[in-house]
N, C-alpha and C positions, 0 to 999 in steps of 0.2 A: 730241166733247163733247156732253153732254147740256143740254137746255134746261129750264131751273129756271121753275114758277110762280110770281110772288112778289107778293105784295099789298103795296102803299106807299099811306101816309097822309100829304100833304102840306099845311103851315099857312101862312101868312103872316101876321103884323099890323102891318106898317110900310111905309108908301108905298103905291102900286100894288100892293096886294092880288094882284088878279086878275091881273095881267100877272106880278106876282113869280111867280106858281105856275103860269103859262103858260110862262116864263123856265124852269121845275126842269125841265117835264116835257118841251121840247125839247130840254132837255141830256140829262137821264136815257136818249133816245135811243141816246146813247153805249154806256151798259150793257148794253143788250137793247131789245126792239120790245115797245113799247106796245101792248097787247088791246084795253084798254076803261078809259075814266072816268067816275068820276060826275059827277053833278049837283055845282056848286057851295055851298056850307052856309056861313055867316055864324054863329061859333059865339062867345060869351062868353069870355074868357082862363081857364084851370083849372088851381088849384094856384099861382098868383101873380094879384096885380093890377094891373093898367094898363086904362087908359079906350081900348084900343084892340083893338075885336074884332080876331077871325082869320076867314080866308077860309079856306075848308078845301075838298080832292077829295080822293078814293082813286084811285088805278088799279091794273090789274094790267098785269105785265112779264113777259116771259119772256126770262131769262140764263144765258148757262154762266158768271158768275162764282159765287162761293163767296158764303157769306154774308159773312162776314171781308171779302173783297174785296168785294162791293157795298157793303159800309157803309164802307169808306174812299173806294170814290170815289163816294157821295152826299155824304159829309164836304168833297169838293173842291170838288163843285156848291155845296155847302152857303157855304164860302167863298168861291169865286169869284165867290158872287152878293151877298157881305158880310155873310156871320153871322160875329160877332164872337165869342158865348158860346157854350159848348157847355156844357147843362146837366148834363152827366155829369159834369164835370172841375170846375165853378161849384158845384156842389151845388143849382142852384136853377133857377125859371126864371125868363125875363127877355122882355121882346118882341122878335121875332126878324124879319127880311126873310123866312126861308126855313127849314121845319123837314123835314125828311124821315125817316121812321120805317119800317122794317120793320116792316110786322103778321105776316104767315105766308111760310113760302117753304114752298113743296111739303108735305110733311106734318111737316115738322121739327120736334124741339123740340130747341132747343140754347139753353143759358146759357154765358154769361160777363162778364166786369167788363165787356165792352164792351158787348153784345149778348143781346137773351134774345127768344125767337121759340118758342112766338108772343107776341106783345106782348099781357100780359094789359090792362094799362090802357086801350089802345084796345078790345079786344075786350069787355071785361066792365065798366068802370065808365064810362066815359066818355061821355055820351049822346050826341052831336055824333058819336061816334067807331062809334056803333053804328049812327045814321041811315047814313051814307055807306058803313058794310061792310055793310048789311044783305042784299043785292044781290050781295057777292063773295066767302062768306064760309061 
């Protein structure tokens, strides 16, 4: 099995911030071994409103799963840490405990209803989203 690079964008804006996305990224463990993180970023909510910022890091992983298969088990993390919405399925977004997002896996581009990589909204509009890849990216 080969070891995949993958960049993850991880949010919180409800309860314990900083600990919810300490919580992702010792599970994430699971999937592959953590490289490197960034710095912490304190970002505005984007594309909905709620009076509750996001905590936000990047890191990178390296996994022999598939992308398919990582994004169903951060989906597990995702729940097991109590996200209730999933804006794909909601159409919308909402304030979340725990967001985890594929930006790049290796040099990939794949789309699909579920998944599309590289993730251009973090990569190219998102300013919060550019400070934190600027450095992995």
């Amino acid at each position: 099995m080969s070891q995949h690079k993958v960049v993850l964008l991880l949010g919180s804006n409800i309860g314990d911030k900083k600990n919810n996305l300490d919580i992702a990224l010792d599970k994430l463990k699971s999937v592959g071994s953590l490289l490197r993180n960034s710095e912490y970023l304190t970002s505005e909510p984007v594309d909905f409103v709620s009076s509750n910022n996001f905590c936000n890091i990047a890191t990178i992983i390296f996994t022999h799963f598939s992308p398919i298969q990582l994004l169903s088990e951060m989906k597990k993390i995702e729940i097991e840490m109590g996200r209730i919405n999933d804006s794909r399925k909601s159409g919308g977004y909402t304030d979340r405990i725990i967001d985890i997002d594929i930006i790049t896996y290796n040099e990939l581009k794949f789309s699909s209803e579920k998944l599309e990589i590289p993730h251009k909204k973090h990569l190219f509009d998102r300013e919060f989203s550019k400070i934190l890849l600027k450095d992995f990216i």
